[in-house]
Rosetta silent file (secondary structure, phi, psi, omega in degrees, C-alpha in Angstrom):
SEQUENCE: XXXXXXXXXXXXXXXXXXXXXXXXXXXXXXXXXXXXXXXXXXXXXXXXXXXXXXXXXXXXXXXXXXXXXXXXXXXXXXXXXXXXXXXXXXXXXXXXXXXXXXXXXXXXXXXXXXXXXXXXXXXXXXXXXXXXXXXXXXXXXXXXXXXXXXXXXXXXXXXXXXXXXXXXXXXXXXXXXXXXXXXXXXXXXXXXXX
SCORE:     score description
SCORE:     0.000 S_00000001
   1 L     0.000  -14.701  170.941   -5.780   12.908  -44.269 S_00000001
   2 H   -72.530   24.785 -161.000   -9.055   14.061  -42.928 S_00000001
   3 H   -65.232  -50.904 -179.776  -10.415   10.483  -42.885 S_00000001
   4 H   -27.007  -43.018 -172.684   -9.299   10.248  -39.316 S_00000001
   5 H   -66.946   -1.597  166.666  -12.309   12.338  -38.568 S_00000001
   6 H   -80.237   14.906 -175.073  -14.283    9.180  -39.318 S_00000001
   7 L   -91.737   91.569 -163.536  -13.191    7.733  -35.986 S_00000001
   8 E  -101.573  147.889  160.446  -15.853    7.860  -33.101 S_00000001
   9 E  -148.349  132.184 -159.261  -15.076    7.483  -29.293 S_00000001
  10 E   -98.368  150.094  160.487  -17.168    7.590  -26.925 S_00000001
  11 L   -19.934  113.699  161.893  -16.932    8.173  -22.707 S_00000001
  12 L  -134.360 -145.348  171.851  -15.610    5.184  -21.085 S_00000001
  13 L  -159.498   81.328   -2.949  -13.020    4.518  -18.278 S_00000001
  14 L   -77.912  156.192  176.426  -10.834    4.321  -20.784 S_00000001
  15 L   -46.839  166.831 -151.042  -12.993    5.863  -23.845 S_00000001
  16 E  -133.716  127.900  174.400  -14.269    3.286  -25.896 S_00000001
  17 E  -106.786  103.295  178.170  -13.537    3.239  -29.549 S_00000001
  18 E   -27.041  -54.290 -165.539  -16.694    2.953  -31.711 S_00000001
  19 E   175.245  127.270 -174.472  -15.373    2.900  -34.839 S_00000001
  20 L  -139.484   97.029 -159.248  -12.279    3.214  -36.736 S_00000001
  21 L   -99.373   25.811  173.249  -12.754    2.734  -40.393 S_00000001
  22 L  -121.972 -141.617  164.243   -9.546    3.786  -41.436 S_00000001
  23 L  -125.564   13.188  162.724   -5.962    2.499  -41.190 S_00000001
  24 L   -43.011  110.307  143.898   -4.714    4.920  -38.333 S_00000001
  25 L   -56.312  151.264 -166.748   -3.472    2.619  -35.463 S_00000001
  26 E  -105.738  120.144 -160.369   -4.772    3.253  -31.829 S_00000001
  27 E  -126.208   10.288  146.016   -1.396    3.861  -30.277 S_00000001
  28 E   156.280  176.953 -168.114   -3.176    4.383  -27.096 S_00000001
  29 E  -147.593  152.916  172.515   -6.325    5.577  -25.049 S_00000001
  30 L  -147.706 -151.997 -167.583   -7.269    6.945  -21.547 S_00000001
  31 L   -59.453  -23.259 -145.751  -10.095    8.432  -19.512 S_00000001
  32 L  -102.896  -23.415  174.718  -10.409   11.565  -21.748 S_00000001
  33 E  -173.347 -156.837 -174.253   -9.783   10.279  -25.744 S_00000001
  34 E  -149.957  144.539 -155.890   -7.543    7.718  -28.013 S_00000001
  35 E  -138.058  122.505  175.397   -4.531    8.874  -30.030 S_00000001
  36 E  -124.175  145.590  179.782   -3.976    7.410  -33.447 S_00000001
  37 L  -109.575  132.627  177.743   -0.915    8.025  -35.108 S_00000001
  38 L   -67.975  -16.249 -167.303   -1.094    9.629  -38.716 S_00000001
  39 L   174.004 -169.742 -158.289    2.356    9.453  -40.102 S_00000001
  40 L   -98.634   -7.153  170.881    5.629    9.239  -39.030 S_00000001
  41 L  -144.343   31.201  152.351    5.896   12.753  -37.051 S_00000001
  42 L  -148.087 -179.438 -160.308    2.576   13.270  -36.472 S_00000001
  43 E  -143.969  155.263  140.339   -0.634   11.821  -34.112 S_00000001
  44 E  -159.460  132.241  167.529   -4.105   12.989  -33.227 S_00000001
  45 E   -63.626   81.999  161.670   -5.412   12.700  -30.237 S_00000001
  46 E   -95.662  120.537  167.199   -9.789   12.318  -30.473 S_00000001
  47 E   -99.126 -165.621 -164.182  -11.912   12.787  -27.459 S_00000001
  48 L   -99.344  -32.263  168.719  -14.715   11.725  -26.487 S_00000001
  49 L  -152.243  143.589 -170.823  -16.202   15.033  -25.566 S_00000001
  50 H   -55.442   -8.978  169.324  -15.480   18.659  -26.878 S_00000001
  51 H   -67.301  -54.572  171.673  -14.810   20.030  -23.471 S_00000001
  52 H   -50.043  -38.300  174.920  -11.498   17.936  -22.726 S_00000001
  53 H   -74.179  -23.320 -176.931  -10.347   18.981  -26.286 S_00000001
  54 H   -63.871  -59.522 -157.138  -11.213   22.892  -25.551 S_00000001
  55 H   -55.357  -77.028  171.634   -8.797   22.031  -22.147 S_00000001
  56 H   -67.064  -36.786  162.602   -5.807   20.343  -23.631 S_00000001
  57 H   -45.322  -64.145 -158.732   -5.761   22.437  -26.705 S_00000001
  58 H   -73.873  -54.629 -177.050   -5.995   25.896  -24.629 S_00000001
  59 H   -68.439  -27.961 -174.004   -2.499   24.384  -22.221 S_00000001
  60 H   -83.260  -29.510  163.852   -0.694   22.776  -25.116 S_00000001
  61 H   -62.430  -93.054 -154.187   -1.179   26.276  -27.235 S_00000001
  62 H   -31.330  -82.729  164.464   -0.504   28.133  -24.347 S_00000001
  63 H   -22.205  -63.969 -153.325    2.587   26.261  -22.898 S_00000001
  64 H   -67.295    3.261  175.684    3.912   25.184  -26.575 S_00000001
  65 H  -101.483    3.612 -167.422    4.825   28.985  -27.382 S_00000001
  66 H  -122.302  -15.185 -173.998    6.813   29.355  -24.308 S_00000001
  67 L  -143.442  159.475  162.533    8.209   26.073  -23.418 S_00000001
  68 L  -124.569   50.454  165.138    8.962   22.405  -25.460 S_00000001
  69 L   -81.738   -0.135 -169.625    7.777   20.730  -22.838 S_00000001
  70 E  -126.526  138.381  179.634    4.635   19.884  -24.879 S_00000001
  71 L   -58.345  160.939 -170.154    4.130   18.224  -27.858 S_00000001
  72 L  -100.056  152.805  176.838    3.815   20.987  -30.898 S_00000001
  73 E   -81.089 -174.590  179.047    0.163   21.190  -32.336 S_00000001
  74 E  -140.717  -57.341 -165.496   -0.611   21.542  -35.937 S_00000001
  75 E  -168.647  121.739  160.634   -4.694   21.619  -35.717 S_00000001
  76 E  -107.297  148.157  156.761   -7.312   21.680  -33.104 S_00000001
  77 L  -116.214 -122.073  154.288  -10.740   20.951  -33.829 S_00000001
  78 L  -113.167  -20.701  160.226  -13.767   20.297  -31.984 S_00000001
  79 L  -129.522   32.776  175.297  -13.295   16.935  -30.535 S_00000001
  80 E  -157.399  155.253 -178.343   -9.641   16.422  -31.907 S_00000001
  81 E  -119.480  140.564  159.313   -5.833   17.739  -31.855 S_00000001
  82 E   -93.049  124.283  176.661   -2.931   17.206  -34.656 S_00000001
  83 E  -146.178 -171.096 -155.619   -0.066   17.351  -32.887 S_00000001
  84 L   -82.282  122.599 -179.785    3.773   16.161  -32.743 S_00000001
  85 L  -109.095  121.288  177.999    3.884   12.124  -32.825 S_00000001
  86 L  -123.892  118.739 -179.261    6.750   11.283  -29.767 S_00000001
  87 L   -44.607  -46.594 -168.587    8.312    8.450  -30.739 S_00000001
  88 L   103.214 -124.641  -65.659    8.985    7.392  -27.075 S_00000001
  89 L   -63.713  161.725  179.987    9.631    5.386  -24.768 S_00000001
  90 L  -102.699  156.950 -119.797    8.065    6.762  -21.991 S_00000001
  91 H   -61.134  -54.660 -174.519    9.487    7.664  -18.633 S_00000001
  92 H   -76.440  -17.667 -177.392    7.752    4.291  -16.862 S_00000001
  93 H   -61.463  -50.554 -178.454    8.732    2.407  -19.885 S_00000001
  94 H   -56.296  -66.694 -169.735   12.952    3.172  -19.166 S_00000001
  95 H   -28.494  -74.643 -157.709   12.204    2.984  -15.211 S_00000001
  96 H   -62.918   -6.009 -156.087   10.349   -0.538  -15.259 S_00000001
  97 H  -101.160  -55.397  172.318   13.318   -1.436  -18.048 S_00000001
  98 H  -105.645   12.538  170.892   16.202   -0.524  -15.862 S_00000001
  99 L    66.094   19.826 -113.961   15.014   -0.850  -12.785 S_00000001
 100 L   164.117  113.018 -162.053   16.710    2.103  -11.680 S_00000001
 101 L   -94.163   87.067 -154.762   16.643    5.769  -11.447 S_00000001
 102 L   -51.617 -167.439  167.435   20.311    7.139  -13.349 S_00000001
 103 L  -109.979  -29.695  171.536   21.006   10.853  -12.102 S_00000001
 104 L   -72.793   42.434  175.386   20.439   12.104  -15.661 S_00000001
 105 L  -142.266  -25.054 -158.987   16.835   10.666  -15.523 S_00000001
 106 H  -106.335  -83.155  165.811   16.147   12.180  -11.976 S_00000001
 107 H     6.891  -78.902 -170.566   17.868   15.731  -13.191 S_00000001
 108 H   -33.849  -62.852 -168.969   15.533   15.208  -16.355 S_00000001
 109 H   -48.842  -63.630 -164.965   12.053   14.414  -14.092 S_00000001
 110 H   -66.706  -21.454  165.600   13.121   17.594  -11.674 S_00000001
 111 H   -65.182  -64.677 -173.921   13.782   19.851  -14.781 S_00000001
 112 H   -43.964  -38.774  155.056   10.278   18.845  -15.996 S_00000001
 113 H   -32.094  -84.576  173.034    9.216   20.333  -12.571 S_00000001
 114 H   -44.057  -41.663 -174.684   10.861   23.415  -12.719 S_00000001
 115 H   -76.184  -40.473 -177.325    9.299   24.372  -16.461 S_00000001
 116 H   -55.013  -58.252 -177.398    5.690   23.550  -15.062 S_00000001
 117 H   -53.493  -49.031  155.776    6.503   26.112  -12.570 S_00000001
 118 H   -47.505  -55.474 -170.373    8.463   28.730  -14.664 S_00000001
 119 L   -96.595   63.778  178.880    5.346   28.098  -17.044 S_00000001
 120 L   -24.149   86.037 -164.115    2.791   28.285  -14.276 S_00000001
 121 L  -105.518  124.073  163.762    0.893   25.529  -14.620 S_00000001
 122 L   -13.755  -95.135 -152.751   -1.928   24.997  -11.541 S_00000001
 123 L   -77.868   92.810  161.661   -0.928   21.291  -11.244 S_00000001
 124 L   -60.133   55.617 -156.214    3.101   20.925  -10.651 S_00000001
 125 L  -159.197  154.782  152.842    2.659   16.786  -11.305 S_00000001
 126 L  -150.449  165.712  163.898    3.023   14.135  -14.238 S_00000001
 127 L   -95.884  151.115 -175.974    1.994   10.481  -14.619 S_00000001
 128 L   -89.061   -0.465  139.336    5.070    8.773  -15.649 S_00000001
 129 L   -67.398    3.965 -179.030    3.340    7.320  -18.623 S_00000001
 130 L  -122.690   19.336 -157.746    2.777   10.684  -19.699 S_00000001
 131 E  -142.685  124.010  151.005    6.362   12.241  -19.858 S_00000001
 132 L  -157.784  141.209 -174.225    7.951   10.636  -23.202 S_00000001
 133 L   -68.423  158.082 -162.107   10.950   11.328  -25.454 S_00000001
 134 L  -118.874 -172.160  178.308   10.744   12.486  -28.417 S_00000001
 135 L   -56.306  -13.534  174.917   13.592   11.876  -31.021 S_00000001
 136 L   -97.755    3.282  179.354   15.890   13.804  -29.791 S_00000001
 137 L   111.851   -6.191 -174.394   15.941   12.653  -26.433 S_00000001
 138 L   -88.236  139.025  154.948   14.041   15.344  -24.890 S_00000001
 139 L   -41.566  126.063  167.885   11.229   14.791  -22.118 S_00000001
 140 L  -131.957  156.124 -158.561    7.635   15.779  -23.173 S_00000001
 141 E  -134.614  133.837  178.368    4.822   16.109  -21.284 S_00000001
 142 L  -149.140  179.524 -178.843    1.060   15.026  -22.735 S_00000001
 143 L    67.058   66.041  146.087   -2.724   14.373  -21.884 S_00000001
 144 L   -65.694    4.099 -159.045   -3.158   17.929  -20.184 S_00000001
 145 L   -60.260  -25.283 -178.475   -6.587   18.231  -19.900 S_00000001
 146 L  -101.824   -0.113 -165.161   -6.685   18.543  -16.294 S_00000001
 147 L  -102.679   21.479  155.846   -3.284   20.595  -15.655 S_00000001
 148 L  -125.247    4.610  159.861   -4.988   24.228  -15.606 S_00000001
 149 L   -85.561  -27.645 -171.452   -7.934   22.773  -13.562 S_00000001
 150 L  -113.477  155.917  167.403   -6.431   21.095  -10.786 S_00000001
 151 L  -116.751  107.455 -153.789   -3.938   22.607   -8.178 S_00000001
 152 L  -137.891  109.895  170.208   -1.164   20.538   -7.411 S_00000001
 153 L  -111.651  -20.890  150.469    2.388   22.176   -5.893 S_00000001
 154 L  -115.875  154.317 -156.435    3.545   18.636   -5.165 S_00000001
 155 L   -78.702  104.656 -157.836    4.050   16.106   -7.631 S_00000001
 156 L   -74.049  -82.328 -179.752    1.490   13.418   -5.599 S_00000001
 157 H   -32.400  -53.175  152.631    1.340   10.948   -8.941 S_00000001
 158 H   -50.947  -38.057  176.704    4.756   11.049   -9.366 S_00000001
 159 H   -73.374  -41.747 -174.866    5.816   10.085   -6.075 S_00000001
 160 H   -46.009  -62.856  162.322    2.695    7.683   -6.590 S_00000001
 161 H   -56.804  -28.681  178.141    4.355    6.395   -9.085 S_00000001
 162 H   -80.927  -50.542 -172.803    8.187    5.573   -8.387 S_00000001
 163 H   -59.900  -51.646  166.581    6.567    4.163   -5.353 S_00000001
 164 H   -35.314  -76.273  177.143    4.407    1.405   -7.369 S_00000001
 165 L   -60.877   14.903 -161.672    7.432    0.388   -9.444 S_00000001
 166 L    56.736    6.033 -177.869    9.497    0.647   -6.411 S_00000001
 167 L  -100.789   17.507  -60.014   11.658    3.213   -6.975 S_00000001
 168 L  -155.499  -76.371 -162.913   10.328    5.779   -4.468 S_00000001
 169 L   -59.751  -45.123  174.167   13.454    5.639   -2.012 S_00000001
 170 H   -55.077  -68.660 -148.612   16.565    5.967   -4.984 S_00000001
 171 H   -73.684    7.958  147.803   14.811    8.892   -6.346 S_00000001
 172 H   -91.778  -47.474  141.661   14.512   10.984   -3.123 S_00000001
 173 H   -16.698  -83.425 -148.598   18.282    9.941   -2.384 S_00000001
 174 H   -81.890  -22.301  163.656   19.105   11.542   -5.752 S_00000001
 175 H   -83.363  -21.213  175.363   17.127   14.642   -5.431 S_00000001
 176 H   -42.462  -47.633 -166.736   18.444   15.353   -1.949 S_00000001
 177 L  -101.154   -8.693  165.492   21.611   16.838   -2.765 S_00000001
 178 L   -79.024  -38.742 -164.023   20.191   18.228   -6.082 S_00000001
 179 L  -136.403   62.212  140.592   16.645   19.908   -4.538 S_00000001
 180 H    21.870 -104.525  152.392   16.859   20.126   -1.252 S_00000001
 181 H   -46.775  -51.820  163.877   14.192   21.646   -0.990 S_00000001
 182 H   -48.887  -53.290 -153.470   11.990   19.577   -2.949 S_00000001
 183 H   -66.585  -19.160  174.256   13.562   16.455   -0.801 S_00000001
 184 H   -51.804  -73.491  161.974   12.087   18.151    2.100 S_00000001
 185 H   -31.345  -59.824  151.842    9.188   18.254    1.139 S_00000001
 186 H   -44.227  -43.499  141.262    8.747   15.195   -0.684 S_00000001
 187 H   -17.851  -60.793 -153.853    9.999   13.436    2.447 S_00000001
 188 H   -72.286  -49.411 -155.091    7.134   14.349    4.686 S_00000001
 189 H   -54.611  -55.240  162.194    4.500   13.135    2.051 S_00000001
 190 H   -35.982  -38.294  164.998    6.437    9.941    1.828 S_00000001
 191 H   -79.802  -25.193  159.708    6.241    9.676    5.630 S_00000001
 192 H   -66.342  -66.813 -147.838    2.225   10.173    5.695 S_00000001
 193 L   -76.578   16.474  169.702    1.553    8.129    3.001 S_00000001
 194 L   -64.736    0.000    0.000    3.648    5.059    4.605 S_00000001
């Protein structure tokens, strides 16, 4: 199974994949690496440079003993992680699908909230491509590389997001009478960024 380590990718906007001489499918890629999946409950995730993997390795250890908001590792290496293959779909996948934010879906998204905060994470945010269920149904949160670098107490990208797919307006309705506060909050940002 160490074949995978024949796979190079290089720096892009998304990383670029060089060469993949095995029969791992590329089951996706972004600014920081490309994720091949290995088997049927597991993935790894190669970057492009050993710094991003030092980054997301040190929050998904860190996090994964205290919370299962993160996929579980297996093996870090120097540009690559084994970790927990999440079946999916992911958060914008359901959204854009039902067009529609349920109250167990906004309850989920504001739970995901609260554990970045209980597990003090810098950046309080997800992209909603980046939140995906795993088989049992649970939320997970991936691509950390940036969530003990940047400092974020409101979720910008998230809001960013509902608003792009249009759902922006439902899903501050439906947190109002759950989070308050948050809806306060959340509110004003909505009102700048009109």
């Amino acid at each position: 199974m160490d074949d995978f380590k024949l796979i190079e990718i290089v720096p892009g906007n998304p990383v670029l994949l060089q060469k993949n001489p095995t029969n791992y499918p590329l089951i996706g890629k972004g600014l920081q690496g490309a994720v091949f999946k290995l088997s049927e409950d597991r993935c790894v995730k190669i970057y492009s440079r050993k710094r991003y993997c030092k980054r997301d390795g040190q929050v998904l250890k860190e996090i994964g003993k205290q919370s299962s908001i993160v996929p579980k590792i297996y093996e870090i290496g120097d540009k690559y992680i084994i970790m927990e293959y999440l079946s999916g779909p992911s958060l914008l996948e359901i959204l854009e699908e039902q067009r529609e934010i349920s109250e167990p879906i906004c309850q989920q998204m504001i739970e995901l909230l609260h554990e970045q905060i209980r597990c003090q994470f810098p950046r309080i945010d997800f992209a909603l491509r980046h939140a995906i269920y795993d088989d049992k149904g649970r939320l997970k949160l991936i691509d950390h590389v940036n969530s003990f670098r940047v400092k974020r107490t409101v979720p910008t990208r998230l809001l960013k997001d509902l608003k792009q797919i249009g759902l922006l307006e439902e899903f501050l309705e439906k947190v109002k009478p759950i989070e308050p506060q948050f809806y306060e909050q959340w509110k004003k940002l909505r009102i700048r960024n009109s």
